[in-house]
N, CA, C and O atoms as CSV, one atom per row, in Angstrom:
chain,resi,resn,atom,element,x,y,z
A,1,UNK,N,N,87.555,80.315,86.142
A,1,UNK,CA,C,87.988,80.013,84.785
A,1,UNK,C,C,86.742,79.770,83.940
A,1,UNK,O,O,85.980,78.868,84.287
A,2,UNK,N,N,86.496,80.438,82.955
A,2,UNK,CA,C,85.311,80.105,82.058
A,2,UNK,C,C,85.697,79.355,80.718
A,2,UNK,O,O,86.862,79.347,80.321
A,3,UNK,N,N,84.673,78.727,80.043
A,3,UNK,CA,C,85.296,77.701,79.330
A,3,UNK,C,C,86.137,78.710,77.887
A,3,UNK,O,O,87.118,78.139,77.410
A,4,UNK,N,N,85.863,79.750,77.412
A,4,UNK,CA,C,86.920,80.562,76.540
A,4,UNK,C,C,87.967,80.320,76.871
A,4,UNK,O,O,88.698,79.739,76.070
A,5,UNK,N,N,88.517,80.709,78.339
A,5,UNK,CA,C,89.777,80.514,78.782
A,5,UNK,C,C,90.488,78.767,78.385
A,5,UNK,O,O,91.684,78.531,78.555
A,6,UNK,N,N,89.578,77.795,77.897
A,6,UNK,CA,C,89.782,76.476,78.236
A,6,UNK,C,C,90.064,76.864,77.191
A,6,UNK,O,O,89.192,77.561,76.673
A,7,UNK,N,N,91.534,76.605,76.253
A,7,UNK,CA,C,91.830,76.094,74.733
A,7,UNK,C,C,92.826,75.078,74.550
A,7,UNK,O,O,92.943,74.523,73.457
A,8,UNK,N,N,93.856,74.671,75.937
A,8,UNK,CA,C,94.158,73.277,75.495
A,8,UNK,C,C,93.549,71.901,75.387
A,8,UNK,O,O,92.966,71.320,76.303
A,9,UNK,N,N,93.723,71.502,74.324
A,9,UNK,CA,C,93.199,70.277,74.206
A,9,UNK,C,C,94.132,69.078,74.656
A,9,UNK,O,O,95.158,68.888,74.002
A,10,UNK,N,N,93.785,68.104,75.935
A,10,UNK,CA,C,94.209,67.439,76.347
A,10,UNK,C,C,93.974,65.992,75.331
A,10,UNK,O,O,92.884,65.746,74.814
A,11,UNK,N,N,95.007,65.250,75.188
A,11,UNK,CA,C,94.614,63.816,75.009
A,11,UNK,C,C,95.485,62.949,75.220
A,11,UNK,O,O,96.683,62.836,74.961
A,12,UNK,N,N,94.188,61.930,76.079
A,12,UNK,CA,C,94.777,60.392,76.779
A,12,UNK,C,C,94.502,59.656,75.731
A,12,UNK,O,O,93.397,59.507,75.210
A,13,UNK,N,N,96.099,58.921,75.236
A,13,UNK,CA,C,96.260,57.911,74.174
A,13,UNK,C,C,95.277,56.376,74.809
A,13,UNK,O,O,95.334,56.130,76.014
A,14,UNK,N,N,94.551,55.586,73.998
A,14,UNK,CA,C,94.035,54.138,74.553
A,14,UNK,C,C,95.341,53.835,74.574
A,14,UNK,O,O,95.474,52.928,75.396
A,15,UNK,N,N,96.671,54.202,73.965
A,15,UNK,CA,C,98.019,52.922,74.017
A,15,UNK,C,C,98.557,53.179,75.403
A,15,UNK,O,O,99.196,52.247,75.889
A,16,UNK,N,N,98.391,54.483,76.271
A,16,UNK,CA,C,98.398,55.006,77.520
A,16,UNK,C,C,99.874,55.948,77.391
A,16,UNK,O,O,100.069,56.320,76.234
A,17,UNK,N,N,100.547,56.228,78.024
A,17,UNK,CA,C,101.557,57.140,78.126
A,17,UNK,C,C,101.530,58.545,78.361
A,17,UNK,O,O,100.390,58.835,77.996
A,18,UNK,N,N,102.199,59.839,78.830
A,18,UNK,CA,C,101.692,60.695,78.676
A,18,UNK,C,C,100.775,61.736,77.989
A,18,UNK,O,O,101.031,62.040,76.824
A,19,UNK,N,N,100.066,62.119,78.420
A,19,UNK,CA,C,98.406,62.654,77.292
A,19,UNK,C,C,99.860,63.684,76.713
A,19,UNK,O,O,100.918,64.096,77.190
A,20,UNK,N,N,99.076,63.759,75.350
A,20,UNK,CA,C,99.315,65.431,74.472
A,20,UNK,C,C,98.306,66.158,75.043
A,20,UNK,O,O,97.196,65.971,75.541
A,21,UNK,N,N,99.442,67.490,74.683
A,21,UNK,CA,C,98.347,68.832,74.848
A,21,UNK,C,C,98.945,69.270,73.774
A,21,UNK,O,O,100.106,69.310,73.369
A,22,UNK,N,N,97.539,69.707,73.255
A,22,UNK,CA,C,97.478,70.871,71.677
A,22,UNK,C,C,97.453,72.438,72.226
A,22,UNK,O,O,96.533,72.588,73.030
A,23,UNK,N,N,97.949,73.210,72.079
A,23,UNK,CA,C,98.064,74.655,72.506
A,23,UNK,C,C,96.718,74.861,71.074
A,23,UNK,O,O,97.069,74.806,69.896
A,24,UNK,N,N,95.312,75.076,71.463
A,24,UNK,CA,C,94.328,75.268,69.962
A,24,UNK,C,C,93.961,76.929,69.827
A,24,UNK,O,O,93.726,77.421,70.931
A,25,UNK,N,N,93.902,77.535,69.108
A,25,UNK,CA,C,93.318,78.833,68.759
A,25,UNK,C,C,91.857,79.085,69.354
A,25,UNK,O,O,91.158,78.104,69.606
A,26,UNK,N,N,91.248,80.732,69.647
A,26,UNK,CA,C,90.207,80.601,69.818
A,26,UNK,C,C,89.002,80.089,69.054
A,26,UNK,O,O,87.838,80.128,69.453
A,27,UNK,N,N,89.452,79.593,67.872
A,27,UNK,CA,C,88.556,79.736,66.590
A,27,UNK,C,C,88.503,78.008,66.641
A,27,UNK,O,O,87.459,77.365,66.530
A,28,UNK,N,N,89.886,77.403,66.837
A,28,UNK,CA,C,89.754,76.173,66.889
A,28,UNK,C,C,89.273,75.276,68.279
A,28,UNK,O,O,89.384,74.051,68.242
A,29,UNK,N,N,88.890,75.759,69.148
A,29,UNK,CA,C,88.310,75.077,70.350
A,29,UNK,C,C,87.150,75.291,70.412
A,29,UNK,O,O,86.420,74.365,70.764
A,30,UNK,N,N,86.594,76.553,70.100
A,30,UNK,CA,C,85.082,76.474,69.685
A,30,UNK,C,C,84.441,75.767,68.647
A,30,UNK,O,O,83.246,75.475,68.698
A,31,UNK,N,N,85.313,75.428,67.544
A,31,UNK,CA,C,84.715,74.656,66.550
A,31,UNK,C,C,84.623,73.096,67.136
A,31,UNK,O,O,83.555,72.485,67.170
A,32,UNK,N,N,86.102,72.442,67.670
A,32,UNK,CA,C,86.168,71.393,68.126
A,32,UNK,C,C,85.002,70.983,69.270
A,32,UNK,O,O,84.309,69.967,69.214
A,33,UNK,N,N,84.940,72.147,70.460
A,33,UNK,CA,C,84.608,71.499,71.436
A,33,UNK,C,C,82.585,70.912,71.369
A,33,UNK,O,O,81.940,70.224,72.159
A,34,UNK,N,N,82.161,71.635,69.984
A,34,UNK,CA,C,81.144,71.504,69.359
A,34,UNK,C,C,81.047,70.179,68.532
A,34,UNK,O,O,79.946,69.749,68.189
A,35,UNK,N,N,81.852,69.735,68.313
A,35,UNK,CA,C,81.884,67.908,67.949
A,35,UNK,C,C,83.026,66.835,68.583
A,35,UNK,O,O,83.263,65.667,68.276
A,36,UNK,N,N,83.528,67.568,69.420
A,36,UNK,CA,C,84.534,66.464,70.774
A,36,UNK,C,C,83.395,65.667,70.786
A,36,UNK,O,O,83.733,65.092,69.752
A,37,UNK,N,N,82.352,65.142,71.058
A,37,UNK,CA,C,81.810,64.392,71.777
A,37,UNK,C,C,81.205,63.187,70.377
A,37,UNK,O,O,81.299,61.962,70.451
A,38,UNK,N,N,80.665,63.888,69.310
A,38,UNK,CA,C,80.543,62.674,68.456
A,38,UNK,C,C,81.450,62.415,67.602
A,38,UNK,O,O,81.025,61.832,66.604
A,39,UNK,N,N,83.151,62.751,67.631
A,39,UNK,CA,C,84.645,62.123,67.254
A,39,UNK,C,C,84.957,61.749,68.380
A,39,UNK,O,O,86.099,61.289,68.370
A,40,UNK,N,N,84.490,61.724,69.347
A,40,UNK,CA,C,85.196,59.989,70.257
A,40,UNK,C,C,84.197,59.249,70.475
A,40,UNK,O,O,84.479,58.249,71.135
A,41,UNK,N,N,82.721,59.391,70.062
A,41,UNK,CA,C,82.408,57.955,70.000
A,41,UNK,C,C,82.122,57.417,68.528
A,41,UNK,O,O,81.767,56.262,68.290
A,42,UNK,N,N,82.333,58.450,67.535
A,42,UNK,CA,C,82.721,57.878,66.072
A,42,UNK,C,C,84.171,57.376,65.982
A,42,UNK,O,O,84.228,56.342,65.316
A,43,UNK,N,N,85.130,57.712,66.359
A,43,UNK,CA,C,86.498,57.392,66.654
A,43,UNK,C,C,86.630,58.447,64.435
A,43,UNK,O,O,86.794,58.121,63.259
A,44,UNK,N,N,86.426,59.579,65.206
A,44,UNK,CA,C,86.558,60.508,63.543
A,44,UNK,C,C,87.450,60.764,63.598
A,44,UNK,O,O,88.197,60.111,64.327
A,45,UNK,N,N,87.953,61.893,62.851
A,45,UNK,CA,C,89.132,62.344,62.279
A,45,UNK,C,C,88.983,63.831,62.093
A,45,UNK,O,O,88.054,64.412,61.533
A,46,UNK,N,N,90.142,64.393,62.702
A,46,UNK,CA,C,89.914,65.942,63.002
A,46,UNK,C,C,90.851,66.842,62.563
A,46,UNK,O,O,91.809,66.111,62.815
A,47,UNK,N,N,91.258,67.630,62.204
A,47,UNK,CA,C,92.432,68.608,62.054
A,47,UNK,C,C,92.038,70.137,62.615
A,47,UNK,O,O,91.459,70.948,61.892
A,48,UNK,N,N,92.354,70.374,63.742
A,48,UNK,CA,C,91.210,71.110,64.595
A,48,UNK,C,C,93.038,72.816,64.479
A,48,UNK,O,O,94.252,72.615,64.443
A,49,UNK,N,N,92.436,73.852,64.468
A,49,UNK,CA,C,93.388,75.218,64.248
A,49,UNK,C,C,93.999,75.408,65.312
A,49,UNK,O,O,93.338,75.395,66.351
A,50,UNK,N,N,95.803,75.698,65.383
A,50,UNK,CA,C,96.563,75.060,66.598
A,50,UNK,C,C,96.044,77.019,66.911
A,50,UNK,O,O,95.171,77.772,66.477
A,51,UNK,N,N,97.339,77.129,68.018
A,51,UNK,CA,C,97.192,78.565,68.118
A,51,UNK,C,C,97.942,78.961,67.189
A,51,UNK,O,O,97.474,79.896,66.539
A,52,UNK,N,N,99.459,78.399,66.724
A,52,UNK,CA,C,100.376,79.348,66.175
A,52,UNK,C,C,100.050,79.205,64.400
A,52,UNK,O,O,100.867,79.425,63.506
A,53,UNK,N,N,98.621,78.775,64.240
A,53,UNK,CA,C,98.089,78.747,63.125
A,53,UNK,C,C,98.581,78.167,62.049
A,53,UNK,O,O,98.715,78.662,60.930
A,54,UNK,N,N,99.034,76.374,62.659
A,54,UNK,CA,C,99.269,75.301,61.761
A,54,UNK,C,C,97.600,74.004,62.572
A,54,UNK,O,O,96.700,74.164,63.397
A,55,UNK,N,N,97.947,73.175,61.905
A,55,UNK,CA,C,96.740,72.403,62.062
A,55,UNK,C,C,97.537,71.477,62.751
A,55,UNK,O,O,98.767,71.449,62.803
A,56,UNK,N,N,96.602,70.605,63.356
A,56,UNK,CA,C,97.549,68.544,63.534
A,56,UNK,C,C,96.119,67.521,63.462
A,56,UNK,O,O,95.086,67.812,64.064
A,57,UNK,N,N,96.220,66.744,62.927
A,57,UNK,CA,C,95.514,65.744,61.960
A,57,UNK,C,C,95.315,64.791,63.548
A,57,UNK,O,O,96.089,64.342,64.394
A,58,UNK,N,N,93.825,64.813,63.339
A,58,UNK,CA,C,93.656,63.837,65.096
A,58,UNK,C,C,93.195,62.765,65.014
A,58,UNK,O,O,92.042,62.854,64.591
A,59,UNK,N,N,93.536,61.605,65.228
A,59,UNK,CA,C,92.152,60.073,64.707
A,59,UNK,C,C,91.875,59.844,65.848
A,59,UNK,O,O,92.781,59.371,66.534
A,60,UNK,N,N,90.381,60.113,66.568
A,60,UNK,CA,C,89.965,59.995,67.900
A,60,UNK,C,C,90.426,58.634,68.040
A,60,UNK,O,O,91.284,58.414,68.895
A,61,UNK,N,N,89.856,57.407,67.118
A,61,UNK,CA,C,90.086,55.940,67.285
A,61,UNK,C,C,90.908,56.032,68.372
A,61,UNK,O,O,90.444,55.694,69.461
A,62,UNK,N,N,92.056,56.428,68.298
A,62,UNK,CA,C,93.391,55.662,69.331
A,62,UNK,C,C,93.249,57.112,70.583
A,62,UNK,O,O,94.087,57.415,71.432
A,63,UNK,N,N,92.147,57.671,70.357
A,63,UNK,CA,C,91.986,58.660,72.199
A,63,UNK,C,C,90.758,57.896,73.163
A,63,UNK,O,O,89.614,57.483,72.977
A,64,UNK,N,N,91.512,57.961,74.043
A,64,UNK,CA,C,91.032,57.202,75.109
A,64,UNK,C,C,89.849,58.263,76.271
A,64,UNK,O,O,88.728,57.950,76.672
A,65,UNK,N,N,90.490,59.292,76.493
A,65,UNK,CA,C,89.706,60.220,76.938
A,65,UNK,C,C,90.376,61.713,76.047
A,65,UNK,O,O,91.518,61.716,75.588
A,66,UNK,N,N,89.487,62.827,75.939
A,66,UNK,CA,C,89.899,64.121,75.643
A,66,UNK,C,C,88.971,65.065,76.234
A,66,UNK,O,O,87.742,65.013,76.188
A,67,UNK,N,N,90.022,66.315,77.040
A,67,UNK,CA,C,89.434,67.257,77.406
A,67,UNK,C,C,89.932,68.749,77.082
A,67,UNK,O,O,91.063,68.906,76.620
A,68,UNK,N,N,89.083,69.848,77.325
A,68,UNK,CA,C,89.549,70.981,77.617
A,68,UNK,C,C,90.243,71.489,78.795
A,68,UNK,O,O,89.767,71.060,79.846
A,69,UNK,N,N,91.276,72.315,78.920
A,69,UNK,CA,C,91.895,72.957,79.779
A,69,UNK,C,C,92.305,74.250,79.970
A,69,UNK,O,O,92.396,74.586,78.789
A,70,UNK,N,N,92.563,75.049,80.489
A,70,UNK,CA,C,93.274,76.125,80.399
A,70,UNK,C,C,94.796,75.694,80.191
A,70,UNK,O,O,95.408,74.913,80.920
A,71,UNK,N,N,95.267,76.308,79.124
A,71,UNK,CA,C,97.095,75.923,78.592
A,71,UNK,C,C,97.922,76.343,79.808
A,71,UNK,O,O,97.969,77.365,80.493
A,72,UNK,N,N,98.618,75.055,79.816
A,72,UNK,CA,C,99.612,75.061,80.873
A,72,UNK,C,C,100.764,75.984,80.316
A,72,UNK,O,O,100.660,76.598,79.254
A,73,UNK,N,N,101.577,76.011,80.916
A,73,UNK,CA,C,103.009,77.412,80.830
A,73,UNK,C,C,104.046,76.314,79.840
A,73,UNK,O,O,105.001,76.819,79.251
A,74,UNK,N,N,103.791,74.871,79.719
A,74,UNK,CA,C,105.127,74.222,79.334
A,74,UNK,C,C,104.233,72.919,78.586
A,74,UNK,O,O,103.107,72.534,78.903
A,75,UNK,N,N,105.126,72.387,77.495
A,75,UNK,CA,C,104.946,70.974,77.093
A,75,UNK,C,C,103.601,71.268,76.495
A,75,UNK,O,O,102.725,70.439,76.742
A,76,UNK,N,N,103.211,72.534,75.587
A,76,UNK,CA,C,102.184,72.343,74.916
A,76,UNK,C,C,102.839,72.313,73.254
A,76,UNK,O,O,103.839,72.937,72.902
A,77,UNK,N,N,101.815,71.236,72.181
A,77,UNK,CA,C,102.460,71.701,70.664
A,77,UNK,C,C,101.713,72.528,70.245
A,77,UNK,O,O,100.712,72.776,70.916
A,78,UNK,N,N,101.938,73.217,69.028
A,78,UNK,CA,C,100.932,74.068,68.829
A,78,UNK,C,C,100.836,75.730,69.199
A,78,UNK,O,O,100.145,76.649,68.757
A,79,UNK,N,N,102.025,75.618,70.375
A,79,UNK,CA,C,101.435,77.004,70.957
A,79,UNK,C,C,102.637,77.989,70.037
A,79,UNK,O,O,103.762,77.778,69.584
A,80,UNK,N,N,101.434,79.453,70.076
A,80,UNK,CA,C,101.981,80.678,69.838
A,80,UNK,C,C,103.580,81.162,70.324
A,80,UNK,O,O,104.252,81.962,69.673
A,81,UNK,N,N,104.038,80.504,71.605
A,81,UNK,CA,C,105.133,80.749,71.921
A,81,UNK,C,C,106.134,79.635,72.228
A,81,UNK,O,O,106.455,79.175,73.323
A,82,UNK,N,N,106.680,79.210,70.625
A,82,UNK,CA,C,107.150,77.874,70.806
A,82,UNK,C,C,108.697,78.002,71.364
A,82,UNK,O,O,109.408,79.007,71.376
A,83,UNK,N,N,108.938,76.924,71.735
A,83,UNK,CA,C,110.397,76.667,72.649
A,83,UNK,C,C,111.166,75.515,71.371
A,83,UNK,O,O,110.782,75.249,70.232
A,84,UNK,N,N,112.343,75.039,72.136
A,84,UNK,CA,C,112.901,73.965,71.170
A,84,UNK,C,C,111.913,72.718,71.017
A,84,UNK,O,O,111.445,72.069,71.953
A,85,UNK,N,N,111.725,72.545,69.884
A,85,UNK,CA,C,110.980,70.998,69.604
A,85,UNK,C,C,109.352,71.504,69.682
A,85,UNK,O,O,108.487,70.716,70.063
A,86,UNK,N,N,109.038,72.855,69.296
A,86,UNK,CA,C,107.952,72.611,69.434
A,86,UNK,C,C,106.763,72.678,70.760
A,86,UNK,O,O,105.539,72.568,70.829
A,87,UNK,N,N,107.780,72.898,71.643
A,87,UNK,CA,C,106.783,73.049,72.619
A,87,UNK,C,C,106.935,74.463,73.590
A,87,UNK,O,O,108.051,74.940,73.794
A,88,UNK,N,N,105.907,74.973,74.067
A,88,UNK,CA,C,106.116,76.172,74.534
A,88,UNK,C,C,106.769,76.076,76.137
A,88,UNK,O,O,106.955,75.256,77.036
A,89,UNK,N,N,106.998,77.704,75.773
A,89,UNK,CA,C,108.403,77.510,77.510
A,89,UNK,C,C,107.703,77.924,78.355
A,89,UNK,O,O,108.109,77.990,79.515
């Protein structure tokens, strides 16, 4: 897996509960994964390009950890092939 392939963006809430995954565009994980690191220890503010080419407004403050992944098949927002509620099937 090379990191292109990586475009979900994982995130562990500090309030804890299951992490979100962002289904992000290629355009938006390369931009992000180029300042992931000083918006969680600025605790910034992000609106990073989903895939299905809407945005979502991020306040690192309340992320506890965030990573890249390769997009899982289910329970992503964001993605190109959305299911009911938003999340892909």
């Amino acid at each position: 897996m090379t990191e292109s392939t990586k475009t979900a963006l994982v995130l562990h809430l500090a309030s804890g509960g299951e992490p979100l995954v962002y289904a992000l565009s290629e355009e938006g994980a390369t931009a992000l994964a180029a300042r992931l690191q000083t918006l969680m220890t600025s605790g910034g503010v992000d609106a990073p390009l989903l895939a299905d080419e809407s945005k979502v407004t991020i306040n690192f403050a309340h992320v506890a950890t965030a990573h890249f992944e390769e997009a899982p098949s289910n329970r992503v927002y964001g993605s190109a092939n959305k299911g009911p509620h938003g999340f892909a099937r």
